[in-house]
N, C-alpha and C positions, 0 to 999 in steps of 0.2 A: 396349681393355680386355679382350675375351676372351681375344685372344693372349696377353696378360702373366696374368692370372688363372690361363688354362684350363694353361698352362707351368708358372704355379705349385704349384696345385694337384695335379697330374695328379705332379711331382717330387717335391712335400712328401709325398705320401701314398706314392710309393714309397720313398720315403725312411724315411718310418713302417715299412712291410711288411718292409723292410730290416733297420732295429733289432729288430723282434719277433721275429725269427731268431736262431737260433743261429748262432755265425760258425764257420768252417772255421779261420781262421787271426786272429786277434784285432785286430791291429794293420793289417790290410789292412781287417777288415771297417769298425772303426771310423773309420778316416779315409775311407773313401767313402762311410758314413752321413751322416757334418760336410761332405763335398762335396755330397751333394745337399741337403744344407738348406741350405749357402751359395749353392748354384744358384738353390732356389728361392726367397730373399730376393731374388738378384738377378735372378730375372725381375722382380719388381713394378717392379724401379727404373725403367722407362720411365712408368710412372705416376706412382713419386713426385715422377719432375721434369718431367713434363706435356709426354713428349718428343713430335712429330706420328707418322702413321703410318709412314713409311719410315723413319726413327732407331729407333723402335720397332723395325719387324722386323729390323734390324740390329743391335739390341742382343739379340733372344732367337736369333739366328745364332748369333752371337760367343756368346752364353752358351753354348748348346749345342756349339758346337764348344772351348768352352773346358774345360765339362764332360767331354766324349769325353776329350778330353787327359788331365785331371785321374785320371781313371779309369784308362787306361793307363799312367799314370806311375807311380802308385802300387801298379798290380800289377804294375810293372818292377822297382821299384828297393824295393819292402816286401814281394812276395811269396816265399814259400821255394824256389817253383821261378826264379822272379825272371828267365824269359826268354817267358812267355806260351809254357809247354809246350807247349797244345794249339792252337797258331794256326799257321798255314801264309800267310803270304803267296804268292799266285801272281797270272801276271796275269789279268787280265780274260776269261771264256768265254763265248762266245753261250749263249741259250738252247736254243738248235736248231741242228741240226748240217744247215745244208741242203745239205750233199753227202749226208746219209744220205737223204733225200726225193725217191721217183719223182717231178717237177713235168710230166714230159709224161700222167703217169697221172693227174694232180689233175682232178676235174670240173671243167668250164667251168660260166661263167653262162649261163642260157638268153637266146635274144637278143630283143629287144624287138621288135617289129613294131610299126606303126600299124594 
């Protein structure tokens, strides 16, 4: 129940904060407002059909990743720049560069005696 609720709610209400804006571009903003209230109707649906708990968390996955989709698509193929100007795919980076880290300079742990 909280996962389909807290989904809901937590979508519906940006979804709200979304409409109370002013939009940049009209027809983009408004079909990704009706996306996230379609979203979050369709979180509750593992409640309305009293699905158990792993269908459940498979249904607010799939919504979510269905949601992402929804999102990019619509600022693909409705936006004026219409190729996601400022996004850069690249691959994957560590967080840390551990060739830039002295590791023989690193402290040790002091050692335990009895």
């Amino acid at each position: 129940t909280l996962l389909c609720a807290g989904s809901a709610l937590t979508w519906a209400t940006i979804g709200l904060s979304k409409s109370l804006r002013l939009p940049k571009e009209a027809s983009v903003h408004y079909w990704k407002t009706a996306a996230l209230g379609v979203a979050a109707a369709l979180y509750l649906s593992p409640l309305a059909f009293r699905l158990d708990a792993h269908a459940t968390v498979i249904v607010v996955v799939v919504v979510m990743s269905a949601q992402l989709g929804a999102h990019l698509l619509i600022e693909k193929l409705l936006s004026a720049a219409g190729d996601l100007p400022n996004w850069r795919f690249m691959p994957p980076r560590g967080l840390v560069s551990w060739d830039a880290h002295d590791l023989a300079a690193a402290p040790t742990a002091p050692k335990v005696t009895d």
